[in-house]
C-alpha positions as CSV (number, residue, x, y, z in Angstrom):
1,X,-41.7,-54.5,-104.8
2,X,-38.9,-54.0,-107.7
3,X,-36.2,-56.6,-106.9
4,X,-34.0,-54.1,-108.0
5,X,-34.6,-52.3,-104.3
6,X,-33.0,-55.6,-103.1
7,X,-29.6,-55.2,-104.9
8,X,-27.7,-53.5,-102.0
9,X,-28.6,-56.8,-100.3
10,X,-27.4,-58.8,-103.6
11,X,-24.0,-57.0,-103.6
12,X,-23.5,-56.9,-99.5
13,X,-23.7,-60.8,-99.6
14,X,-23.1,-61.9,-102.7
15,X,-20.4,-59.7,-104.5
16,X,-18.5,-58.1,-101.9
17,X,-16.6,-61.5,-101.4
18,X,-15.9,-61.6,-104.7
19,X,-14.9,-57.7,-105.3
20,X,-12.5,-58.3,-102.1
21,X,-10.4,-61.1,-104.3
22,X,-10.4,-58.6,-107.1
23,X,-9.4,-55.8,-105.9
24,X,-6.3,-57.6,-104.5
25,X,-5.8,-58.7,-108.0
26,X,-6.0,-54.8,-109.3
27,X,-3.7,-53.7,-107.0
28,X,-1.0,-56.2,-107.9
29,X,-1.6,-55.4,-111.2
30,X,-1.2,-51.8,-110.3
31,X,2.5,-52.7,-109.3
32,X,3.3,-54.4,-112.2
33,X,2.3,-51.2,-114.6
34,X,3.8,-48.5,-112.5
35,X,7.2,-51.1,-112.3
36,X,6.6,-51.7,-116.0
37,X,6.2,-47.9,-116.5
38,X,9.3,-46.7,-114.4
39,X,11.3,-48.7,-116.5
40,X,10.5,-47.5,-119.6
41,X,10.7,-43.8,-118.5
42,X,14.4,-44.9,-117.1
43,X,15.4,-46.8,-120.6
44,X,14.4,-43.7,-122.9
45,X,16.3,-41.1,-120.3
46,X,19.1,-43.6,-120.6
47,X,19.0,-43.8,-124.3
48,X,18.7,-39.8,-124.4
49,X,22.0,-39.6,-122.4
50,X,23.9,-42.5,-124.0
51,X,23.3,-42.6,-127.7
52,X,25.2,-39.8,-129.4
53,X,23.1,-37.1,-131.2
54,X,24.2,-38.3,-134.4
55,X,22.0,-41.6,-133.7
56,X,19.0,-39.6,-134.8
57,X,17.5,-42.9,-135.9
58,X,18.6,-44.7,-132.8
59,X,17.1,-42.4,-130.4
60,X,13.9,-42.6,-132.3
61,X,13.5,-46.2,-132.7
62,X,14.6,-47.8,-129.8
63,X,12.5,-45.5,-127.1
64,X,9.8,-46.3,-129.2
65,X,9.8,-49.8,-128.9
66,X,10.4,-49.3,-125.8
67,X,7.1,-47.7,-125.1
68,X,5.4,-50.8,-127.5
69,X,6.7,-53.4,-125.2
70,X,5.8,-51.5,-122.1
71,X,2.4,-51.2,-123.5
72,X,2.1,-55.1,-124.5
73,X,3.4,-56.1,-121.0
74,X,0.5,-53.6,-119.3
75,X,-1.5,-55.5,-122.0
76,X,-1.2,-58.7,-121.0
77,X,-1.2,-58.4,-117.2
78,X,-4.2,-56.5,-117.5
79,X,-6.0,-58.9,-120.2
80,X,-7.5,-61.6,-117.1
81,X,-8.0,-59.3,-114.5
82,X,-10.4,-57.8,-116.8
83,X,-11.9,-60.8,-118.0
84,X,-12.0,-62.0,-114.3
85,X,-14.4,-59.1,-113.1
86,X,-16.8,-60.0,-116.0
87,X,-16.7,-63.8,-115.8
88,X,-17.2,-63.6,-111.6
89,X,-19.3,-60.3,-111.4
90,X,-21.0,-59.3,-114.4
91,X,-21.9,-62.9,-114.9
92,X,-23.9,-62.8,-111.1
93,X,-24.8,-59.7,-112.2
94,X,-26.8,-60.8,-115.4
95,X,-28.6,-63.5,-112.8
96,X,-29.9,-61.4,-110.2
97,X,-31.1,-59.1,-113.1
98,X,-33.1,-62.2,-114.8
99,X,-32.3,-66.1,-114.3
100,X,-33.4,-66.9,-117.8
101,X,-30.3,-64.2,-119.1
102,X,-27.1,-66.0,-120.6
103,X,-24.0,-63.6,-120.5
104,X,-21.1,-63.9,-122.6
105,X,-18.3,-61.5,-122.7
106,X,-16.4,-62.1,-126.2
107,X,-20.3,-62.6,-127.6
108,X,-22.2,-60.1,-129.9
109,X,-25.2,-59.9,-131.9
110,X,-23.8,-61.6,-135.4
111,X,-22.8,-58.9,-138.0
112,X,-25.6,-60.6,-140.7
113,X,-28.2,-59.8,-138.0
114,X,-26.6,-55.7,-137.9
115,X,-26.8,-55.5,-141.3
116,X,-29.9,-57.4,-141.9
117,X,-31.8,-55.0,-139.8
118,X,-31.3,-52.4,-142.8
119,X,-30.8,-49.7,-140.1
120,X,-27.8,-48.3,-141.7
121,X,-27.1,-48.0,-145.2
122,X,-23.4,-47.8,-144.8
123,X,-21.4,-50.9,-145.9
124,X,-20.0,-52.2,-142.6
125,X,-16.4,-53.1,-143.4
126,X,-15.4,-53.7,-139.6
127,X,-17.6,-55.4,-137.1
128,X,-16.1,-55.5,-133.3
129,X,-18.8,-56.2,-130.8
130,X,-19.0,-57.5,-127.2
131,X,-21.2,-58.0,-124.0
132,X,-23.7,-60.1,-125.3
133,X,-26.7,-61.2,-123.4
134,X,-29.2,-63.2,-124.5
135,X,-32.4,-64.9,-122.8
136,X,-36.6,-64.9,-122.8
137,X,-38.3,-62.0,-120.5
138,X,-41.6,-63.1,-120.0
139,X,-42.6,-64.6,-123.1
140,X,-40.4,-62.4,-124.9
141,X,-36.9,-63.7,-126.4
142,X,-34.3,-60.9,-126.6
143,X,-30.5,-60.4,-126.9
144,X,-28.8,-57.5,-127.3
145,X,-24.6,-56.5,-127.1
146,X,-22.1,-53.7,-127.5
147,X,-21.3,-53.3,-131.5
148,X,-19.2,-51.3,-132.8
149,X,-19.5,-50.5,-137.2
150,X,-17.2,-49.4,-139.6
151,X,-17.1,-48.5,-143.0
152,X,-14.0,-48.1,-145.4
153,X,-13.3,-45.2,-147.8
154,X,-12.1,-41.7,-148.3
155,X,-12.7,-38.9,-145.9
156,X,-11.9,-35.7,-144.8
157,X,-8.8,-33.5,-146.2
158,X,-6.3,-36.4,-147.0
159,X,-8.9,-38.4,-149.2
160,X,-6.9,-42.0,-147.8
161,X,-9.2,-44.7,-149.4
162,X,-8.0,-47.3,-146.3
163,X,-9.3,-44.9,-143.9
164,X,-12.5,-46.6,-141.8
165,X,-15.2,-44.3,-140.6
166,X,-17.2,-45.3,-137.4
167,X,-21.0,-44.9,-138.1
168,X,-22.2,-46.9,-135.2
169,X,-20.9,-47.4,-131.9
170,X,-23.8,-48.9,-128.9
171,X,-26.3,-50.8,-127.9
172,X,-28.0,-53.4,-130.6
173,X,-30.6,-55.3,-129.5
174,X,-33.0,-58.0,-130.9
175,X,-36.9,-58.9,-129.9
176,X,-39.1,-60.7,-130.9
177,X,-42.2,-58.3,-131.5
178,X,-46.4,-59.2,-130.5
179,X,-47.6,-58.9,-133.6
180,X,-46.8,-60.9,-136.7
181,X,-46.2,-59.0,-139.9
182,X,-44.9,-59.2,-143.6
183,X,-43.2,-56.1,-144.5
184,X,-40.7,-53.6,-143.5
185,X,-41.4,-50.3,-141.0
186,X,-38.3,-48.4,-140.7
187,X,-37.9,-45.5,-137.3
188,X,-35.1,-43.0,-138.0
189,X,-33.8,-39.9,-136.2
190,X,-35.6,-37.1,-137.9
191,X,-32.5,-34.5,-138.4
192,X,-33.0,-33.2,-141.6
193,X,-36.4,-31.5,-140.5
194,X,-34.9,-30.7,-137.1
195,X,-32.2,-28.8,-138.8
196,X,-33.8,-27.4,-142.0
197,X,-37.3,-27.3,-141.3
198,X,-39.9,-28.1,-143.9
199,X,-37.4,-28.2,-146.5
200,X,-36.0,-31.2,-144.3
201,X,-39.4,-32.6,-144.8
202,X,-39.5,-32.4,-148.2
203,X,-36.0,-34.2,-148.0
204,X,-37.3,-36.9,-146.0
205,X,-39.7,-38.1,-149.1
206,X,-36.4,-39.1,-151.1
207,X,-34.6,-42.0,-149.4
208,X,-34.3,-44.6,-152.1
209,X,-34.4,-48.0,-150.2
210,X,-36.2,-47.4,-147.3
211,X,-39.9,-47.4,-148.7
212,X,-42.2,-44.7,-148.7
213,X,-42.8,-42.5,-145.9
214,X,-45.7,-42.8,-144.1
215,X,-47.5,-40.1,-142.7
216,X,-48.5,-40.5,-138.7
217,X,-50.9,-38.3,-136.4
218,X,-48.8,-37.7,-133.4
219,X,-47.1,-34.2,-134.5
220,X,-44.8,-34.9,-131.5
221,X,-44.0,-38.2,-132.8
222,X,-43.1,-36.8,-136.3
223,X,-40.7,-34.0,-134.7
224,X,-38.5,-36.7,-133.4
225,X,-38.6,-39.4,-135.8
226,X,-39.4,-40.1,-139.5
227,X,-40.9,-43.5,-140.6
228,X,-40.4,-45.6,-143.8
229,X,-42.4,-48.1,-144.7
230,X,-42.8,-50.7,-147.3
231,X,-46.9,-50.9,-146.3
232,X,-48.8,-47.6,-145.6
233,X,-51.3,-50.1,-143.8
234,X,-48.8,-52.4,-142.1
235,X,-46.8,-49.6,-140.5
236,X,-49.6,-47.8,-139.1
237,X,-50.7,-51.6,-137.8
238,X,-47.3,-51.4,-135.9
239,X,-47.3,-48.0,-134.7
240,X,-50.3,-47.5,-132.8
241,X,-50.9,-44.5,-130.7
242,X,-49.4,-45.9,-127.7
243,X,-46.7,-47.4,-129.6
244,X,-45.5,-44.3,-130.5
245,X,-45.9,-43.2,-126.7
246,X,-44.0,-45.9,-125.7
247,X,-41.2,-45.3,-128.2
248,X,-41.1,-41.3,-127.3
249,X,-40.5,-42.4,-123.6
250,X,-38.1,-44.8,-124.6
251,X,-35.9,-42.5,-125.6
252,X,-36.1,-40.3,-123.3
253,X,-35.3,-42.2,-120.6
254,X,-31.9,-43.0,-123.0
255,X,-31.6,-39.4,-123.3
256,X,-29.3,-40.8,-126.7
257,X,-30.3,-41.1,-130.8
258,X,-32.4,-44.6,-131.4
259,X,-33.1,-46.5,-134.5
260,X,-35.7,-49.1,-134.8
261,X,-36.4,-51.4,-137.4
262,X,-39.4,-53.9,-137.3
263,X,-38.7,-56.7,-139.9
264,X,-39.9,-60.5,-139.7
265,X,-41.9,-59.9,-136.8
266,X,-39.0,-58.8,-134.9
267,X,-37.5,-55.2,-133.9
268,X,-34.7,-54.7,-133.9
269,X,-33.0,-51.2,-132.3
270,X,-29.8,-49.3,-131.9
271,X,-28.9,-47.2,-129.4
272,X,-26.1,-45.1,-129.9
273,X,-23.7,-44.8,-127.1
274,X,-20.4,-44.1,-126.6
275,X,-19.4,-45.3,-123.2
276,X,-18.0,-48.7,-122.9
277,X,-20.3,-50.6,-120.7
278,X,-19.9,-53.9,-118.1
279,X,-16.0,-52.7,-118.3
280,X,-13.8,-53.1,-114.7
281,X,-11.2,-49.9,-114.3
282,X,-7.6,-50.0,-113.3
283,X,-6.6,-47.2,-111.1
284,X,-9.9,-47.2,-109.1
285,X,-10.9,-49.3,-106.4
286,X,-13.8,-51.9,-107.6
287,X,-14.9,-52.3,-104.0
288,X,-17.3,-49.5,-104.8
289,X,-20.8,-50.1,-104.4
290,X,-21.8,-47.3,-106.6
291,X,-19.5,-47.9,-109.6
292,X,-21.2,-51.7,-109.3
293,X,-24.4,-50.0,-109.0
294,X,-24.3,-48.3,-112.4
295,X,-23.7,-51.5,-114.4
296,X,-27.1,-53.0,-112.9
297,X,-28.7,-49.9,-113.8
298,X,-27.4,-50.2,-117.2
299,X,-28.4,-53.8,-117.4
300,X,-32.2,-52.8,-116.3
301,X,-32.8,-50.2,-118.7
302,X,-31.9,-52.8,-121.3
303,X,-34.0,-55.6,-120.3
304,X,-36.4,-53.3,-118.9
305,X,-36.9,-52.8,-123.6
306,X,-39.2,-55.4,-123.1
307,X,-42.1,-53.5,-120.6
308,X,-40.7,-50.1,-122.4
309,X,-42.4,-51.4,-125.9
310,X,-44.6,-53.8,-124.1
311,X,-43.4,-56.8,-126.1
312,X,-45.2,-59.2,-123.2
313,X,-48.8,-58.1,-124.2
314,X,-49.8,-61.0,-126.1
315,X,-53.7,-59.6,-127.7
316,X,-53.1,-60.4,-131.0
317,X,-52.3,-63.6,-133.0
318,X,-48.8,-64.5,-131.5
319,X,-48.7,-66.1,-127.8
């Protein structure tokens, strides 16, 4: 039976308690930002009425700070209760998923790790990340954690050279892989054939950096991803037939764009995502059981990587 089944039990006993205490927090909260929020409103209409028109600057400036020390103040009230609902239930959360998972919620997979990976080419001038978990499944070790990248330079119309460009935003995650090898076997998103076609594939042959690209049987495969390789014979050795299988169902059940990259007997992979995961909300109630719910679904697909790429099978020369 899927323990998983058992969670309604799990969140009945165990987190209801603690969601109760919460909530009553939130709701305080609550109060404080619409107080906070009235205020402001009431200052700028004052400031419209009092301050003669030819205080343009005046009425400009002191609304506006106005709204920046309104925001700081919703800020800072809101800061603990939001640390609060991770420490007390996304902490029992990560147990009842696996006891050998360590959450922390300022943590994230180190930015020499991201960059190691040689996913993305892109320098990565800014590196926020949190939500990391970390722990062995089976006889796999894994971590993984939200991670947002950066990089600086000029884009778009105004060409500003201080202007950072988000190339990454998701999932990151680390495992150790079941097979020891030397070299480097690179999985990319294949969009250039997807939106020109063979002429994509021809582009696919020139991507200084990333090795050579090797050549697989599964046609389906090949629609959905292009491999580089620094060893014909080594990446083959690493994407067997039901490797590639596994990988194709992998990201279907993400329904999102993955990377993988298998270096130093480890892979490493990206999931892009845009939602903000493991994250409490204000003007909802958190007694919910489904909003609870989708967090412990969230937090089984990602250590469910570990039976999607069969990491546990231990055949070969590691144990």
């Amino acid at each position: 039976m899927n323990k998983y089944n058992n969670f309604r039990e799990f969140y009945d006993k165990e987190l209801l308690p603690e969601l109760q205490i919460i909530e009553s927090d939130r709701k305080r909260i609550v109060r404080v930002v619409l107080i906070t929020l009235t205020v402001v409103v009431s200052l700028i209409l004052a400031i419209i009425l009092l301050i003669p028109s030819e205080a343009e600057a005046l009425r400009v400036i002191v609304p506006a700070l106005a709204v920046i020390a309104g925001l700081i103040t919703i800020s800072i009230v809101s800061k603990d209760y939001r640390a609060q609902f991770k420490t007390r239930i996304i902490s029992r959360i990560t147990q009842f998923a696996d006891t050998g998972l360590v959450y922390t919620p300022q943590g994230r997979i180190p930015r020499s790790v991201f960059v190691n990976s040689r996913i993305f080419r892109q320098s990565c001038d800014i590196y926020r990340g949190e939500d990391h978990f970390r722990g062995r499944i089976g006889k796999t070790d894994i971590e993984f954690s939200e991670v947002v990248a950066k990089q600086k330079g000029s884009s778009g119309k105004s060409g500003n050279k201080n202007q950072y460009t988000m190339y990454f935003k998701g999932i990151f995650v680390v495992a150790e892989f079941n097979k020891h090898f030397k070299t480097h076997t690179l999985v990319l998103p294949d969009t250039a054939e997807k939106l020109f076609g063979s002429f994509g594939r021809n582009l696919q042959t020139f991507s200084p950096g990333r090795g050579s690209l090797v050549k697989l049987e599964d046609l389906v495969f090949e629609k959905e991803f292009c491999v580089y390789g620094e060893d014909q014979i080594e990446a083959r050795y690493i994407l067997t037939p039901s490797m590639m299988q596994r990988i194709m169902a992998f990201k279907k059940r993400w329904n999102t764009t993955v990377y993988l990259s298998f270096l130093d007997s480890k892979v490493y992979i990206a999931i892009r995502m845009y939602k903000n995961l493991f994250e409490t909300r204000l003007f909802k109630s958190v007694v919910d059981y489904r909003f609870i719910e989708e967090n412990i679904k969230f937090l089984e697909l990602l250590t469910g990587i570990v039976d999607d790429l069969n990491l546990n099978t231990r055949i070969w020369t590691k144990k």
